[in-house]
C-alpha positions as CSV (number, residue, x, y, z in Angstrom):
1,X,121.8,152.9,50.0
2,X,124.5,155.3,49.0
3,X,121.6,158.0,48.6
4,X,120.7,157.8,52.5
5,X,124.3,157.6,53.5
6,X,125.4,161.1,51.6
7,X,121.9,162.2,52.7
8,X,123.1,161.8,56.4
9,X,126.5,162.9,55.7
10,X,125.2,166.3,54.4
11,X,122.9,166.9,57.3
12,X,125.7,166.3,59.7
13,X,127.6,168.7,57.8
14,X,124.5,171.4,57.8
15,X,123.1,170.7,61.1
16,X,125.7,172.9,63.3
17,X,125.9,175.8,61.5
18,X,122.1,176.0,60.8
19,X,121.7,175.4,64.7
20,X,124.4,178.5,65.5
21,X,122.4,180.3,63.7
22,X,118.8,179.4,65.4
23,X,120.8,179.8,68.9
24,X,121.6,183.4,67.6
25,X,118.4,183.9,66.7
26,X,116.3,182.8,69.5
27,X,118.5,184.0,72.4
28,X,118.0,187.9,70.2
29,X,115.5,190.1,72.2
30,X,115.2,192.1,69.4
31,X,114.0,189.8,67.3
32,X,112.4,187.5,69.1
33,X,111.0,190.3,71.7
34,X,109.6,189.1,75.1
35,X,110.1,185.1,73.7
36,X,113.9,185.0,73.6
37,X,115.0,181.5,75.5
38,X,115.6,181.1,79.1
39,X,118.5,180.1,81.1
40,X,117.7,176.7,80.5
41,X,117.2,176.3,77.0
42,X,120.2,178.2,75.9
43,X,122.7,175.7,78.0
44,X,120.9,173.3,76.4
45,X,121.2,174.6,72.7
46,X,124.4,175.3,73.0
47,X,125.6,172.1,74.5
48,X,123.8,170.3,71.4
49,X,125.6,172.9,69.2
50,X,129.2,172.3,71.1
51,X,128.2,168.5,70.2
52,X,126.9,168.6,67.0
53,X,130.5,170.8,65.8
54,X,132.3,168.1,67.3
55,X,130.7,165.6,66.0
56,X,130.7,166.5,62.5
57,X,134.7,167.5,63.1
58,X,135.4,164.3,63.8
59,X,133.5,162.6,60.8
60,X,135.4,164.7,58.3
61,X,138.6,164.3,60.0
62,X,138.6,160.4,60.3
63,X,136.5,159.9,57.0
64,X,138.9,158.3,54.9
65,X,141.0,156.7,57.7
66,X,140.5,153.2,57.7
C-alpha cells in the first residue's frame, strides 16, 4: 500500500511539468509543422496544466498538516 501511495504522489509531482512541456511542444509550428493544436485544444491543455499545478501545490503544501 505505501508503494501505490508514493507511486501516486510522484506522478502528481511529475505530471505538470511533463504536461508544460507537451503544451510547448504541441502548440510549436516548428516542430510540430502543419499539426500544431487548435484553438480548442490549447485552452483545454492549458486549463488541465493551470489544474494539475494547483493541485500538486496544494498536496505539498498541506501534506504534513493534520
Amino acid at each position: 500500500m505505501k508503494a501505490l501511495l508514493w507511486t501516486a504522489v510522484i506522478n502528481g509531482v511529475l505530471s505538470p511539468p511533463l504536461l508544460l512541456i507537451i503544451m510547448f511542444v504541441s502548440s510549436n509550428r516548428k516542430i510540430m509543422g502543419d499539426k500544431v493544436n487548435g484553438l480548442g485544444a490549447n485552452i483545454i491543455g492549458w486549463a488541465a496544466t493551470a489544474v494539475m499545478f494547483a493541485a500538486a501545490i496544494g498536496m505539498l503544501l498541506t501534506w504534513n498538516q493534520q
